[in-house]
N, C-alpha and C positions, 0 to 999 in steps of 0.2 A: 628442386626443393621437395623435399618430404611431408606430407601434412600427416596433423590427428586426425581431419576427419574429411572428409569429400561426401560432400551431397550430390550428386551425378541427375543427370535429366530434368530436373524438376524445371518450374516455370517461375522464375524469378519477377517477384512485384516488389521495387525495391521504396516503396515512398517517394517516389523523384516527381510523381506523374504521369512517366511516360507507360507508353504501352508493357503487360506482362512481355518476358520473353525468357524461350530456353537457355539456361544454365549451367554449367557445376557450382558449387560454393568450397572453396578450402579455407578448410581453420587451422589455427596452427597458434597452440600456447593461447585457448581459450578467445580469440579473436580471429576473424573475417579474415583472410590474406589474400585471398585471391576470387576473383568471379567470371569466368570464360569457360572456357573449356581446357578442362583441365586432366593433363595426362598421367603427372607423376601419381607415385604411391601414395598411399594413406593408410594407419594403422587401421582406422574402418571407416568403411564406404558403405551408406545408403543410400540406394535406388530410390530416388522420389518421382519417377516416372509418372506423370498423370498429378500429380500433387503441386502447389504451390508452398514454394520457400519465400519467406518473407520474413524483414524484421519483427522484433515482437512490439505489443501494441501495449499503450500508457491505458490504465485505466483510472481516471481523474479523480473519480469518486467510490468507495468502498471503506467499509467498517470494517474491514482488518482487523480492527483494535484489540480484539479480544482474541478474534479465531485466529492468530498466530502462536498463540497459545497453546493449542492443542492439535495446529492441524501445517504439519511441518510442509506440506508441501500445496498450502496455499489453493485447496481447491476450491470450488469449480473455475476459478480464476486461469489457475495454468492449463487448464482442459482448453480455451479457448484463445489460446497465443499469449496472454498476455504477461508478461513478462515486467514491467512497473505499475507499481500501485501505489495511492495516494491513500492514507489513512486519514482518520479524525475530522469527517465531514460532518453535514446539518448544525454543527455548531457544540457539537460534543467529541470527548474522546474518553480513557480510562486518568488523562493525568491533568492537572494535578491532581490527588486525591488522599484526603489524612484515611486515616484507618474508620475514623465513627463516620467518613461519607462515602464509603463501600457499595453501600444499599443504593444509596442516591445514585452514582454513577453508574450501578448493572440498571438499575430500575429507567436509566434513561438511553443505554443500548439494546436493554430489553424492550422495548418499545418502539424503535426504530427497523430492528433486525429481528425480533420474533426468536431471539432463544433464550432459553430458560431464564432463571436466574439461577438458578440449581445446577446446570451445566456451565455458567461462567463463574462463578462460588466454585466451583472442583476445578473447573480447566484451569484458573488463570493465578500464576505465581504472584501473589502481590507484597514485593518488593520497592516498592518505591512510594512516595509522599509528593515529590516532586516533579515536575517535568522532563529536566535534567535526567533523573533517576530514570525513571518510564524511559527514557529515549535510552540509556544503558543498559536498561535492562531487554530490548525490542533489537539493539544494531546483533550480539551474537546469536539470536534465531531466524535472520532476517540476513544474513549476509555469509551463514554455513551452509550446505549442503542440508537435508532434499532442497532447499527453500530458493536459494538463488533469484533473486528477484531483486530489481530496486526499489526502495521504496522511498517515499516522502511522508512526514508526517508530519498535517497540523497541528498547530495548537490553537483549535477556535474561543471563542470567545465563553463558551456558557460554562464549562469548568471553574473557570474567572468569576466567574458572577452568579453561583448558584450560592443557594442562603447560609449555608454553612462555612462554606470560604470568605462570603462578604455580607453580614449580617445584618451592617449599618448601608450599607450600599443597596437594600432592598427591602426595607423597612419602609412604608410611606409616611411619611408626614399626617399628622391630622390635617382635614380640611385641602388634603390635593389628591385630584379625581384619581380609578386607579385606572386610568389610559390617558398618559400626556403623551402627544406628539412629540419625537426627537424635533430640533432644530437640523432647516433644512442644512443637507450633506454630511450630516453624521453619519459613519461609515463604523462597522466593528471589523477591526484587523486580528487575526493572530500571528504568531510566527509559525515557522516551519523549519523542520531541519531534514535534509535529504544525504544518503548515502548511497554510491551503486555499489554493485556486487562482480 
């Protein structure tokens, strides 16, 4: 068999548990095909000699949201192996979002993530109103080339329930306090939808 690619010497730590141990790795049509030692050809061969090959690693939580926008290949993120990322954490993300709650939604990644609002106002194509839309708009920069990566994205709860989306849903009542305890095991769910690459 022929491969794309042969990783040669490296010190394979495959997630199993067990101990590191030397390697080749063959890929062949973008996936894994082989791990031993390996003789045949390969259109290119890296020496990882001294190096650890290993799969790539999930990162569970990260604000993506925005900086896929302008930053096609996902850094400091892929500097560090990782290779899946979960978007739309703390309880926020860019969707849903009408056009008059633009400000609200940078103003509440600006604050979690410390960049501008002036750099996400120019970076970020805003295309969508919906969920739906945001997630169509997110799979072709997110599953082309430089980016490669998988990703999941939530859709937490505080999108839902910011004043502008639910108006009546956060208005208080005269005469009740403004901290009522939820009823025990109220739990806030969003959905997610994931794609790999």
């Amino acid at each position: 068999m022929s491969y794309d690619l042969v990783i040669k010497n490296g010190w394979v730590v495959d997630g199993s548990g067990l101990p590191k141990y030397r390697a080749d790795v063959g890929v062949k049509g973008g996936r894994i095909a082989s791990i031993g030692r390996i003789r045949e050809s390969a259109r290119e061969v890296i020496d990882a000699d001294g190096q650890v090959v290993s799969p790539g690693f999930v990162d569970g939580h990260t604000h993506m949201d925005a900086q896929v926008f302008w930053d096609p290949l996902g850094t400091s993120s892929c500097w560090h192996g990782i290779t899946s990322v979960v978007m739309g954490n703390c309880g926020f993300t860019l969707a849903p979002c009408a056009k008059a709650d633009r400000s609200l939604v940078i103003r509440n990644l600006q604050r979690a993530e410390d960049i501008s609002a002036e750099a996400m106002e120019a970076g970020i194509e805003w295309t969508w109103t919906t969920y739906a839309q945001f997630l169509d708009t997110l799979r072709p920069r997110t599953t082309s080339k430089p980016w490669r990566r998988s990703c999941a994205a939530r859709s937490p709860p505080a999108p839902w329930a910011s004043p502008p989306r639910a108006p009546r849903a956060t208005r208080r009542p005269t005469g009740v306090p403004s901290r009522v305890a939820s009823p025990p095991g109220t739990r806030f769910a969003g959905s997610s939808a994931s794609w790999a690459t």
